[in-house]
C-alpha positions in Angstrom: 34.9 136.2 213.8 38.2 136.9 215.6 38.1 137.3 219.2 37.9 141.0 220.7 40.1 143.3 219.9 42.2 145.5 221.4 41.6 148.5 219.6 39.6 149.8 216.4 41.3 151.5 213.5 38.6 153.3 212.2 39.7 154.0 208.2 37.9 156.7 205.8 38.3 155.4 202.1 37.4 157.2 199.0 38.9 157.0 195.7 41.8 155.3 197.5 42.3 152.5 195.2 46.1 153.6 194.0 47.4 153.9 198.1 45.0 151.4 199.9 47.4 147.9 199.1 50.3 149.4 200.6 48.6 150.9 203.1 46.7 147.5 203.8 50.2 145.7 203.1 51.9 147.8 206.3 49.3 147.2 208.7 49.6 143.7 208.2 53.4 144.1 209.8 52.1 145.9 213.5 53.7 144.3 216.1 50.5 144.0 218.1 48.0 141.6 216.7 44.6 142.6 218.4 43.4 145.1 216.3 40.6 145.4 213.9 40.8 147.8 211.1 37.5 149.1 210.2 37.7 150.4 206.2 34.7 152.5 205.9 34.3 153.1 201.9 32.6 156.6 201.3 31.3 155.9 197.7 34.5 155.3 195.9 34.1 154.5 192.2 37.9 153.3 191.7 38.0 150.3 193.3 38.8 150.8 196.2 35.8 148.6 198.0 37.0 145.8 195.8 40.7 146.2 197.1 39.7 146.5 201.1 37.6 143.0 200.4 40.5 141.3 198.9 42.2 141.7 202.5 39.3 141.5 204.3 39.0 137.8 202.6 42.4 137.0 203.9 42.1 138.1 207.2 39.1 138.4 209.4 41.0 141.5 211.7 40.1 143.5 208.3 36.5 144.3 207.6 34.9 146.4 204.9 31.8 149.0 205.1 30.3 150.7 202.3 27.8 153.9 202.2 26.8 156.3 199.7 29.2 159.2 199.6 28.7 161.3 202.4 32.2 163.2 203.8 34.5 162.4 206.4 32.6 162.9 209.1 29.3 161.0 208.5 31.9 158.0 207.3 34.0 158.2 210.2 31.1 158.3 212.3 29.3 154.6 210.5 33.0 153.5 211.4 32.6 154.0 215.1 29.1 152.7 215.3 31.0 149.4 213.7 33.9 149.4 216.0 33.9 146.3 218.4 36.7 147.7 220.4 36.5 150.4 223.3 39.2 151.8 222.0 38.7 153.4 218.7 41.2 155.1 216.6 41.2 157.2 213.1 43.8 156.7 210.7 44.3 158.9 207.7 48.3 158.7 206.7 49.1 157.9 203.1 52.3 157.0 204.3 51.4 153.9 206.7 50.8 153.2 210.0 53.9 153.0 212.5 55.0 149.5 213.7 52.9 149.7 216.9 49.0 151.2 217.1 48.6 150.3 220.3 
């Protein structure tokens, strides 16, 4: 397990299979390194749980929850519960995440 991190990027997935590697891809490039990005799979049936495992494989800072399909708030709130940081943030930007989160 990585040491603590600075903050917790709490991430809502469902049915995100076509965005997620790009999104993935861009945090990968922050400039600050003590993160954890918590993907919190709401009952996707794309692929998308298989595409957030793939990166969580590659890098422990990434880690991957699944639940039955519940909305965005029941999903953001198991993401929270997970979060190993004090500082917890949501992200929900198709676009990617700016060069610093923190």
């Amino acid at each position: 397990m990585p040491p603590q991190p600075l903050i917790s990027v709490l991430l809502p997935a469902f049915n995100a299979a076509d965005t997620l590697d790009a999104c993935l891809r861009s945090v990968l490039r922050q400039t600050e390194g003590r993160w954890e990005w918590v993907i919190v799979d709401d009952g996707s049936t794309d692929g998308t749980v298989e595409r957030a495992r793939r990166f969580a494989d590659r890098d422990p800072r990434f880690r991957v929850l699944s639940r039955r399909h519940a909305g965005l708030v029941p999903t953001l709130n198991t993401g929270l519960d997970a979060g190993r940081s004090g500082l917890s943030r949501t992200y929900r930007s198709p676009s990617g995440p700016h060069r610093r989160i923190a």
